[in-house]
KOLPABA-638312 format. One record per residue (C-alpha): residue number from 1; residue in one letter; x, y, z. Coordinates in Angstrom, 1 decimal. Layout:
! KOLPABA-638312
NUM  A  X  Y  Z
...
//
This chain:
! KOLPABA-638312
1  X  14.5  -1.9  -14.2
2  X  16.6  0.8  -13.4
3  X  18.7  1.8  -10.2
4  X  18.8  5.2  -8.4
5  X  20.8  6.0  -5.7
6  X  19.4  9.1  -2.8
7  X  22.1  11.6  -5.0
8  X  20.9  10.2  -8.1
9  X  17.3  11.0  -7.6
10  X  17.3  13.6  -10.0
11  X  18.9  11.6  -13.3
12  X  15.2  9.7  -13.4
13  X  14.1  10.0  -16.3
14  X  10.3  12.3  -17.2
15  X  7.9  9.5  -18.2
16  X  5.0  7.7  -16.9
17  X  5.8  4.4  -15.1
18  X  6.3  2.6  -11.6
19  X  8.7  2.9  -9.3
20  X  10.1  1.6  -5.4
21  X  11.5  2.9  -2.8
22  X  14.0  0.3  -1.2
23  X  16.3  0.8  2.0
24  X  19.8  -1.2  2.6
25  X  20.5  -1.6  6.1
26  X  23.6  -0.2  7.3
27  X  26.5  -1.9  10.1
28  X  29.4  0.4  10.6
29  X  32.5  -1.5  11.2
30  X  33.2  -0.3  14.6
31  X  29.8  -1.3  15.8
32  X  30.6  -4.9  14.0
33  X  33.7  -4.6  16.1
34  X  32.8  -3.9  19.2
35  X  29.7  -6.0  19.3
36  X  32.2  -9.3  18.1
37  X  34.6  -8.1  21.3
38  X  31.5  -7.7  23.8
39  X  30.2  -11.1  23.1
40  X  33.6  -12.9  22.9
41  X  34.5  -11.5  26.3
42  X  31.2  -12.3  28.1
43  X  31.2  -15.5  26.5
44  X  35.1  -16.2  27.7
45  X  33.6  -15.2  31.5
46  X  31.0  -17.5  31.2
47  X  28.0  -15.3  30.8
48  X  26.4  -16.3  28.0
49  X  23.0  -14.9  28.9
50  X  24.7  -11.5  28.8
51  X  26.2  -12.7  25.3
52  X  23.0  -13.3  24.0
53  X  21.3  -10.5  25.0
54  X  24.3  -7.8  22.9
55  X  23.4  -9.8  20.0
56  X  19.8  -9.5  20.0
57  X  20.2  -5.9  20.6
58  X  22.8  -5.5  17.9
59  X  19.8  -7.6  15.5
60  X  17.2  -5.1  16.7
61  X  19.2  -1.8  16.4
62  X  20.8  -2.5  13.3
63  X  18.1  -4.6  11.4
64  X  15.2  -5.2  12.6
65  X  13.9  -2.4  13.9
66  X  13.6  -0.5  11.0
67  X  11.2  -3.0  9.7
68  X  9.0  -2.8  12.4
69  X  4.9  -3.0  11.1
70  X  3.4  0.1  12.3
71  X  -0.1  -1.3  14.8
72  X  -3.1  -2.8  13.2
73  X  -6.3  -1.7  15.1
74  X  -8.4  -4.2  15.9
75  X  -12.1  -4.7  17.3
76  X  -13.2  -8.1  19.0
77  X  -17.3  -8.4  19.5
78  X  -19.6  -11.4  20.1
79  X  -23.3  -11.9  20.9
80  X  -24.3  -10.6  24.2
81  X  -20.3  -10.4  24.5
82  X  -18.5  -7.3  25.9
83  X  -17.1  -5.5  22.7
84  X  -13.2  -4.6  23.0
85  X  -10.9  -2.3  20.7
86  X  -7.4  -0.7  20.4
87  X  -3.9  -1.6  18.8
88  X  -2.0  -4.4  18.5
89  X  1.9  -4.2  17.9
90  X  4.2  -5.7  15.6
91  X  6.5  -8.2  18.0
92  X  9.0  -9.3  16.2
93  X  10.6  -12.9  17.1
94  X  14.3  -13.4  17.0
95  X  14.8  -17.2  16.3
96  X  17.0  -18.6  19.5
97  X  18.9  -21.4  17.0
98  X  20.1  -17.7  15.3
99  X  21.1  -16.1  18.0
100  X  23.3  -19.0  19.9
101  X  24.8  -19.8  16.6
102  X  26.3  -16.1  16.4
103  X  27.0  -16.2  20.7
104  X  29.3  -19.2  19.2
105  X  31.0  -17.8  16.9
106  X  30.6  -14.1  16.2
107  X  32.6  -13.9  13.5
108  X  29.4  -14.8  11.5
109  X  28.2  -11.2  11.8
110  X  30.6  -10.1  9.5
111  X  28.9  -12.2  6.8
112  X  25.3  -11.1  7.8
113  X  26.3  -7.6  7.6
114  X  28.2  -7.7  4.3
115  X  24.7  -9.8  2.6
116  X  22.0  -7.9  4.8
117  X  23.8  -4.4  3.4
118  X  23.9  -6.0  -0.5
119  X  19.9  -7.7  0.1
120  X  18.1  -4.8  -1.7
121  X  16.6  -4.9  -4.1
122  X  17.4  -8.7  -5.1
123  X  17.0  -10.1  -1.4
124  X  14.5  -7.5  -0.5
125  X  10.8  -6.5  -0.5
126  X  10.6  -2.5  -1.0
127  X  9.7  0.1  1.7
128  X  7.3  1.7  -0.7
129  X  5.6  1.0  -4.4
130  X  4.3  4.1  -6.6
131  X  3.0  5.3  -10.0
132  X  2.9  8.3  -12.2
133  X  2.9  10.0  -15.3
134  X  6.0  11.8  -14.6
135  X  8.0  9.1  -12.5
136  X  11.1  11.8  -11.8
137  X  8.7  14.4  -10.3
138  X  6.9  12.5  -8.1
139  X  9.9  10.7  -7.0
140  X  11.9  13.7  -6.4
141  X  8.3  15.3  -4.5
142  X  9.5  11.9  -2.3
143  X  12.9  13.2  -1.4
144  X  12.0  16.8  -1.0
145  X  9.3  16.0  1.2
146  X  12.2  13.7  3.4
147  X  14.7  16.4  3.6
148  X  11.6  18.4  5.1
149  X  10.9  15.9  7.8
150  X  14.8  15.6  8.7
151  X  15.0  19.3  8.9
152  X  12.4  19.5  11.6
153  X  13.3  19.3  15.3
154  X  10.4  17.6  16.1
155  X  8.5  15.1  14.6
156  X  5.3  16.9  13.2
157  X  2.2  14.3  13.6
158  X  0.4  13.0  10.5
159  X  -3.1  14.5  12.0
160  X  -1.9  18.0  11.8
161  X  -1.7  17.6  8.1
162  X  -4.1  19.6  6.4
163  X  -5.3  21.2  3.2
164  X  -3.7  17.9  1.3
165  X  -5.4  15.3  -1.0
166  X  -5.1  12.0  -0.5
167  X  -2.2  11.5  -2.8
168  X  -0.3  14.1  -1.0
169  X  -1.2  12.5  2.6
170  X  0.2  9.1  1.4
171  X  3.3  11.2  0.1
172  X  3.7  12.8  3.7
173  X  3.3  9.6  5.6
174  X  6.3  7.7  3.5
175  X  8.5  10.7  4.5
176  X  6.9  10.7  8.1
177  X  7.8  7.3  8.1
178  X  11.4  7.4  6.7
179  X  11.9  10.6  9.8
180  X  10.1  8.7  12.4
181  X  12.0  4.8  12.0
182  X  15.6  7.3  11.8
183  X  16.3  5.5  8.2
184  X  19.2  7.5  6.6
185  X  18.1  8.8  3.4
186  X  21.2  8.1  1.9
187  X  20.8  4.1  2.2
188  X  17.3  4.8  0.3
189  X  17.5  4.3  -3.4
190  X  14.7  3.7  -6.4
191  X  14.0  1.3  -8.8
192  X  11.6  2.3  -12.0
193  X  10.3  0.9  -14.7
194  X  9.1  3.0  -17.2
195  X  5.6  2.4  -18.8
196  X  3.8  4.1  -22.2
197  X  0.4  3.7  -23.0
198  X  -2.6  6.1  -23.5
199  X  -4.6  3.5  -21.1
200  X  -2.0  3.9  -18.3
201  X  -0.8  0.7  -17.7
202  X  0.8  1.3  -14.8
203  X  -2.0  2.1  -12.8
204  X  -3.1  -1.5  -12.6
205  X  0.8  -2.4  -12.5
206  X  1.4  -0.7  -9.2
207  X  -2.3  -2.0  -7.4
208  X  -1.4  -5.2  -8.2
209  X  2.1  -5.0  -6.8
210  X  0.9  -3.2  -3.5
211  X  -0.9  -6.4  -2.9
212  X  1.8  -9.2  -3.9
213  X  4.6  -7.6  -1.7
214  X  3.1  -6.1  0.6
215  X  5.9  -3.0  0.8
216  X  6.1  -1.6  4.6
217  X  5.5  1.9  4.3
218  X  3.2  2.6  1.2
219  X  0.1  -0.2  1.0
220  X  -2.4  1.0  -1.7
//
């Protein structure tokens, strides 16, 4: 496998194969900082509710929130039963032994953020999984189509999309995506793995990879 960094996209080399899109979260020292000072202090006054509640927002901002699953629609029916429908959201569940360990002592978020920034791709799953027969040009379609999005004032919904094929409406929706969570393109980098073969190969590489990890942003 080979690694790609955002300014690197266009080193990749022509060639069918498979490829991921991975993100590495990102903790800038001063909000390490001043989170580590908040809690200490609150915690020195005795409010340790407060102290809990900067670190779970610091979790959220920083990490979590970018992984958030996007809402599943659901319908419930039954026999002679009302029928109900609508969206369900992704809550995500900080564990409480986490989050009073770090209101302890935290000094430990210096360790999270120096792993969590250095998980992908050996600790992480990837944002999105591909295929192609010219890996660099659909890869660098990827990044062209995010530079669009991030030029944009507003973020243009996925409905007014038109005159695409279904490849290029799974293409916009990854850069959607990338726009709408606010993930810096710069912590985005690829992974490929080239693949020859007049069958295509990859083709039944990357379906069956879709459904083992599961990546957030590009199910196929």
């Amino acid at each position: 496998m080979n690694r790609f960094n955002w300014t690197e996209i266009h080193e990749i080399p022509n060639g069918p194969g498979i490829y991921a899109w991975y993100y590495a979260p990102e903790i800038t020292n001063f909000d390490l900082e001043q989170t580590i000072k908040l809690v200490r202090k609150k915690k020195e006054d005795g409010y340790d509710i407060d102290a809990k509640k900067e670190i779970e927002e610091f979790l959220e901002k920083f990490i979590f929130n970018y992984f958030v699953e996007e809402p599943y629609l659901v319908s419930i029916k039954g026999p002679l039963k009302p029928e109900f429908s609508g969206k369900i959201n992704h809550k995500q569940r900080l564990s409480e032994a986490l989050i009073l360990r770090i209101v302890e002592n935290p000094i430990r978020l210096k360790t999270i953020k120096d792993i969590i920034e250095k998980s992908a791709p050996d600790f992480a799953s990837p944002i999105y999984i591909g295929m192609s027969e010219n890996i660099r040009q659909r890869v660098t379609k990827h990044k062209r189509l995010i530079e669009k999005y991030f030029s944009e004032n507003n973020l243009v919904g996925l409905k007014q999309i038109t005159g695409v094929g279904t490849k290029d409406v799974r293409d916009h929706n990854f850069a959607w995506q990338i726009k709408k969570r606010a993930i810096p393109p710069s912590r985005l980098f690829v992974t490929i793995k080239q693949i020859a073969g007049e069958d295509r190969p990859y083709i039944d590489i990357e379906n069956i990879l879709n459904r083992i990890q599961y990546p957030l942003l590009g199910r196929n």
